[in-house]
C-alpha positions as CSV (number, residue, x, y, z in Angstrom):
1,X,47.6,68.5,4.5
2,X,45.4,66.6,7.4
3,X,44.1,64.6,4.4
4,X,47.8,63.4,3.0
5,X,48.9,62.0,6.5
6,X,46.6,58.6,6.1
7,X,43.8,57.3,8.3
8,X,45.4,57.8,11.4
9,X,45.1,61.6,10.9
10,X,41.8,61.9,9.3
11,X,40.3,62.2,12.8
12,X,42.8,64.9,14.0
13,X,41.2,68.5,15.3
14,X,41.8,71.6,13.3
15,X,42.6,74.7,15.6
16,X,42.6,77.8,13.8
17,X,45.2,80.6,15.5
18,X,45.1,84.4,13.8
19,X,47.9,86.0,15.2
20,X,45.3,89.3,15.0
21,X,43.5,87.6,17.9
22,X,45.5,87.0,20.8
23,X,43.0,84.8,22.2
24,X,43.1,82.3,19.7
25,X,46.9,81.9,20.5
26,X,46.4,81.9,24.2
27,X,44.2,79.1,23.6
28,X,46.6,77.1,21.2
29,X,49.6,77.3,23.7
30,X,47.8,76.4,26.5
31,X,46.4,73.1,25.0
32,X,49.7,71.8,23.3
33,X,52.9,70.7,25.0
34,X,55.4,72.5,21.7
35,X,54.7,75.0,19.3
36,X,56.5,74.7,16.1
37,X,56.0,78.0,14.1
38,X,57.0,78.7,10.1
39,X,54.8,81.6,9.9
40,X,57.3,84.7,9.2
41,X,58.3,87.4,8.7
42,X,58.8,86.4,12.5
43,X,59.1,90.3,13.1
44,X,55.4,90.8,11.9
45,X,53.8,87.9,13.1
46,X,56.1,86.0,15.9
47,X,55.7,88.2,18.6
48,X,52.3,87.4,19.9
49,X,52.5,83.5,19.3
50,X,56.0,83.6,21.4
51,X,53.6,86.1,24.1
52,X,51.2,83.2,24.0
53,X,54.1,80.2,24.8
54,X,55.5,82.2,27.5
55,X,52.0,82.8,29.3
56,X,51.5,79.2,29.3
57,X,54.5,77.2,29.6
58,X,54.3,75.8,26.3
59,X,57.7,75.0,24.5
60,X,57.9,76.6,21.3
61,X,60.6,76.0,18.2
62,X,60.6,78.3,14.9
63,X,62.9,78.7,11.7
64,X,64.0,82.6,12.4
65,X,66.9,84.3,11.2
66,X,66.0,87.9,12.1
67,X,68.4,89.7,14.8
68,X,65.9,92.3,15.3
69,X,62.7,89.7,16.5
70,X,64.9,87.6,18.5
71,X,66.3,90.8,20.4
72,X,63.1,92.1,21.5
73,X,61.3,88.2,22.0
74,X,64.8,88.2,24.6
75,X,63.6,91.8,25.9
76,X,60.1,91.0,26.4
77,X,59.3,87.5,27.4
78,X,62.7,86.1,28.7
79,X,62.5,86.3,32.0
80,X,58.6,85.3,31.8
81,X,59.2,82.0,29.9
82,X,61.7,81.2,32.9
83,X,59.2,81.7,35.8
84,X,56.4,79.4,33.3
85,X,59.3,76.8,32.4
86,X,58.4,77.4,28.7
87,X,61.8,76.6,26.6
88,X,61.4,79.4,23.6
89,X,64.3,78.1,21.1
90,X,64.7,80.2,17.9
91,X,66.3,79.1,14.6
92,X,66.1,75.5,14.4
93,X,66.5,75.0,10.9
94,X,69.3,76.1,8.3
95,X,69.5,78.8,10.4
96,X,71.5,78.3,13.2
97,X,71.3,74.3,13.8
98,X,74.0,73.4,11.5
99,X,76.6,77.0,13.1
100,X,75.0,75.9,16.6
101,X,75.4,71.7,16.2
102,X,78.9,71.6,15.2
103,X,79.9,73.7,18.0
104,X,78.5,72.0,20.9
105,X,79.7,68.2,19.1
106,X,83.4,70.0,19.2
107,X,82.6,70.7,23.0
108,X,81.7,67.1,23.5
109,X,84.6,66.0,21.9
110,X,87.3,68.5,23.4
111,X,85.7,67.3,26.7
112,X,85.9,63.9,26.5
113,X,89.2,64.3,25.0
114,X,90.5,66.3,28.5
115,X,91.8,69.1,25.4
116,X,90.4,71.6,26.6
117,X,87.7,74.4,25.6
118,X,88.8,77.7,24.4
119,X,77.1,85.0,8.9
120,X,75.9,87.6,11.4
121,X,73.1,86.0,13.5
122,X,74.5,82.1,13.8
123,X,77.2,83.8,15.4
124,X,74.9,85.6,17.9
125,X,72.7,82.1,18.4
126,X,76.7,80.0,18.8
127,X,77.6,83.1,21.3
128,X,74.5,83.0,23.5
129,X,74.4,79.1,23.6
130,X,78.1,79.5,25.2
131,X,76.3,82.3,27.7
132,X,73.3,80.6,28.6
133,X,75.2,77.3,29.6
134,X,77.4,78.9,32.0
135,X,80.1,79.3,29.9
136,X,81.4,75.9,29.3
137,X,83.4,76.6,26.0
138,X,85.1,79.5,28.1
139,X,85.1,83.0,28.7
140,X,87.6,83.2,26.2
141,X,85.9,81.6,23.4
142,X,85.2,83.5,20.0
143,X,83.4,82.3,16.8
144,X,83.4,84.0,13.6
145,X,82.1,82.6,10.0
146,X,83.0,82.6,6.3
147,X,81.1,81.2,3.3
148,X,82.7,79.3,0.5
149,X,80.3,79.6,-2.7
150,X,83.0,77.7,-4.6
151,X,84.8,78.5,-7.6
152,X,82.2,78.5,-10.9
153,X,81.2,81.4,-13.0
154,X,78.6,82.6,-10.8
155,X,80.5,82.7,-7.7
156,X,81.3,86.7,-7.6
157,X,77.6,87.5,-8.1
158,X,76.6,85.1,-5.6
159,X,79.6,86.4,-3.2
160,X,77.9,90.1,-3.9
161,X,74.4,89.5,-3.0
162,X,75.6,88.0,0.1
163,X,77.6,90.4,1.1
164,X,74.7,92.5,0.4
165,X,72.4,91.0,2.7
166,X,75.0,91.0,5.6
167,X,75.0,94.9,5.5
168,X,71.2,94.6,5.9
169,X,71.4,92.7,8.5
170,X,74.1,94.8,10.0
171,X,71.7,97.5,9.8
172,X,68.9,96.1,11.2
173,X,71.0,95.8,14.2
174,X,71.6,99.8,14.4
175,X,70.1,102.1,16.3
176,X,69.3,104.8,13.3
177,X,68.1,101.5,11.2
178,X,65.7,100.5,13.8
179,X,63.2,103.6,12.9
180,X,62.6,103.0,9.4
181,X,59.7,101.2,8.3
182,X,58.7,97.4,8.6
183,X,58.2,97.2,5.1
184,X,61.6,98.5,4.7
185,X,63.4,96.0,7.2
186,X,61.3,92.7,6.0
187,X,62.0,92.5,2.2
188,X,60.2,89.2,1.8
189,X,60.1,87.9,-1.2
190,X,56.6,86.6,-2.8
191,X,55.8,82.8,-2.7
192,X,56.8,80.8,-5.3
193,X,59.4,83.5,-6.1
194,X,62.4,81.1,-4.6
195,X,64.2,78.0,-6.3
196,X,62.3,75.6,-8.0
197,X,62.7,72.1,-6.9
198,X,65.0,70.9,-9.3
199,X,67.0,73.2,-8.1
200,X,66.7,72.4,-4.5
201,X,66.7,68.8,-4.7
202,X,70.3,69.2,-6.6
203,X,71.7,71.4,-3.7
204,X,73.0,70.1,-0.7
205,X,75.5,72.1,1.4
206,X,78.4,71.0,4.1
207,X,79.5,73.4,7.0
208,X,83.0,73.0,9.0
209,X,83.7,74.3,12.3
210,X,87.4,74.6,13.4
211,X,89.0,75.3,17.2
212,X,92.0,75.2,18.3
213,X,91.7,74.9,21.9
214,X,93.8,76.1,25.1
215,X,95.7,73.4,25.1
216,X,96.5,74.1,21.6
217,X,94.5,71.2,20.2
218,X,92.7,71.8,17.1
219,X,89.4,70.0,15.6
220,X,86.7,69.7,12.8
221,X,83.5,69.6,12.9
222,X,81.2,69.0,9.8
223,X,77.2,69.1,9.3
224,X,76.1,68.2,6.0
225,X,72.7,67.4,4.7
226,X,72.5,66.4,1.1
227,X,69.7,69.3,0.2
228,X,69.5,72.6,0.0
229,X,69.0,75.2,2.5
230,X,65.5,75.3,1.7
231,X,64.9,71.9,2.2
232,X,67.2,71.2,4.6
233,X,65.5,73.6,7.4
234,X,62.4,71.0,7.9
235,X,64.5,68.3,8.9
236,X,66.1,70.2,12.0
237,X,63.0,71.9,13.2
238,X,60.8,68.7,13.0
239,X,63.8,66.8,15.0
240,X,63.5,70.2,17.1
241,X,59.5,69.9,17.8
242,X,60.1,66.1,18.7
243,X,62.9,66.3,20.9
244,X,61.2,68.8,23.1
245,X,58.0,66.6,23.1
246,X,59.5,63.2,23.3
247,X,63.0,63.4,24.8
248,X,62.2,65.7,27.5
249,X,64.8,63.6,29.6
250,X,67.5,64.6,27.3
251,X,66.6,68.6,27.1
252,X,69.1,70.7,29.8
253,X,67.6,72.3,32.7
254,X,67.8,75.6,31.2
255,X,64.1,77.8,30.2
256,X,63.6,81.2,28.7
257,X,64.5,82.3,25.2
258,X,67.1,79.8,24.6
259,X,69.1,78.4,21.5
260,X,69.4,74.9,20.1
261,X,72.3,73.9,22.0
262,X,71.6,75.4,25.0
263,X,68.1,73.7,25.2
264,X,68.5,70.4,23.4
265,X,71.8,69.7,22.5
266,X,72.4,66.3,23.1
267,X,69.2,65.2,21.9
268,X,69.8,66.8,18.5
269,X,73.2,64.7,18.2
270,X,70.9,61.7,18.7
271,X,68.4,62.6,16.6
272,X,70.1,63.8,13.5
273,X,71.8,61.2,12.1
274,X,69.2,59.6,11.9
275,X,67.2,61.3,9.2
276,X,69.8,61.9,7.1
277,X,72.1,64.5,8.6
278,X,76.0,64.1,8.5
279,X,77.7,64.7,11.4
280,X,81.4,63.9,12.8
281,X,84.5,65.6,14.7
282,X,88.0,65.2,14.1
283,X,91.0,66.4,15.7
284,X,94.0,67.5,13.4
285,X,96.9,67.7,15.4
């Protein structure tokens, strides 16, 4: 990879980090200003590397879906990451930057407006941006989502295995589902088992946001990237690693295990657009 970046990379250090040996990640955090992890299934390996950020202060941004890892990284290393001012922000790709995104641009815009404020785990990451700002879309506010998969052929099988994969993820988040094996609860599938890249470079996906607010306002939010889902996750977490290196002056005050919103909102609405993401608020009434 070093060798594909061009000269100015050539000289570059390589710093090997084995998530077997905690001392090899202590040593990675403390001599870096951001993290930015791929390295899942985040329940088997993410842990330690988010033990080693929170020791040191270091920022640290990953791709993570999973309930279960981001509920015991809160647990265990929270309040630890806020006395070392590391910002530990989870799911800054597909999952949750587009759920996460549209809601805080419909705060903006509700706000500047005077209007008025009012799947399974981009709900939780929405929900705990709200929290971990103080509340400023209110302590009234609820968000829910839906997914359209259109109206072709393949739309019922695609609507089943969905729905199939938000019972598992219900399940994970159960108490009697917690004690089964780790090979149960991570069913990863093999590299090179996922779309080929025909496939993902025809894909491309839109999500819309809708509030009506107190006031009795109502807006739309979109976030649309013309890739898939696969794809489309690099874009958000590189924009992710850079923000929280290079526009520290635009990252909230907040530390701790934080969310995309919560930790870097505004930045993200700067940065987007400009790498190809789609992003706009309407109000409908």
């Amino acid at each position: 990879m070093r060798g594909t970046l061009g000269p100015a990379a050539q000289d570059w250090p390589l710093i090997v980090a084995d998530v077997s040996e905690p001392s090899t990640l202590d040593a990675m955090a403390a001599g870096t200003q951001v993290v930015v992890t791929t390295v899942g299934p985040y329940t088997r390996y993410g842990l330690p590397v988010v033990a080693a950020c929170a020791t040191a202060g270091t920022d640290y941004a990953d791709l993570t879906g999973e309930v279960m890892f981001v509920r015991a990284s809160i647990d265990l290393y929270h309040q630890q990451a806020v006395d070392t001012g590391a910002r530990i922000v989870f799911s800054c790709g597909f999952a949750s930057i587009p759920s996460d995104l549209n809601v805080h641009q419909l705060y903006r815009q509700t706000t500047r407006d005077g209007a008025g404020c009012g799947g399974p785990h981009n709900t939780r990451i929405v929900r705990r941006s709200n929290a971990l700002q103080g509340w400023p879309y209110g302590s009234r506010f609820r968000y829910p989502e839906t997914m359209s998969l259109g109206r072709s052929f393949a739309a019922p099988v695609a609507s089943a295995a969905v729905t199939g994969a938000m019972a598992s993820f219900w399940a994970l988040g159960t108490r009697h589902f917690r004690r089964l094996p780790q090979r149960w609860l991570n069913p990863i599938a093999k590299p090179g088992t996922g779309p080929s890249e025909a496939m993902r470079e025809r894909g491309h996906y839109t999500v819309e946001t809708y509030s009506t607010t107190t006031s009795g306002a109502r807006y739309m939010a979109t976030f649309a990237q013309q890739c898939d889902a696969y794809n489309a996750s690099g874009i958000p977490l590189g924009e992710s690693g850079l923000a929280l290196a290079l526009d520290r002056d635009r990252l909230t005050d907040l530390r701790g295990i934080l969310t995309p919103a919560a930790a870097m909102g505004d930045a993200l609405l700067a940065r987007l657009p400009a790498v190809g993401v789609s992003m706009s608020t309407i109000r409908l009434n």
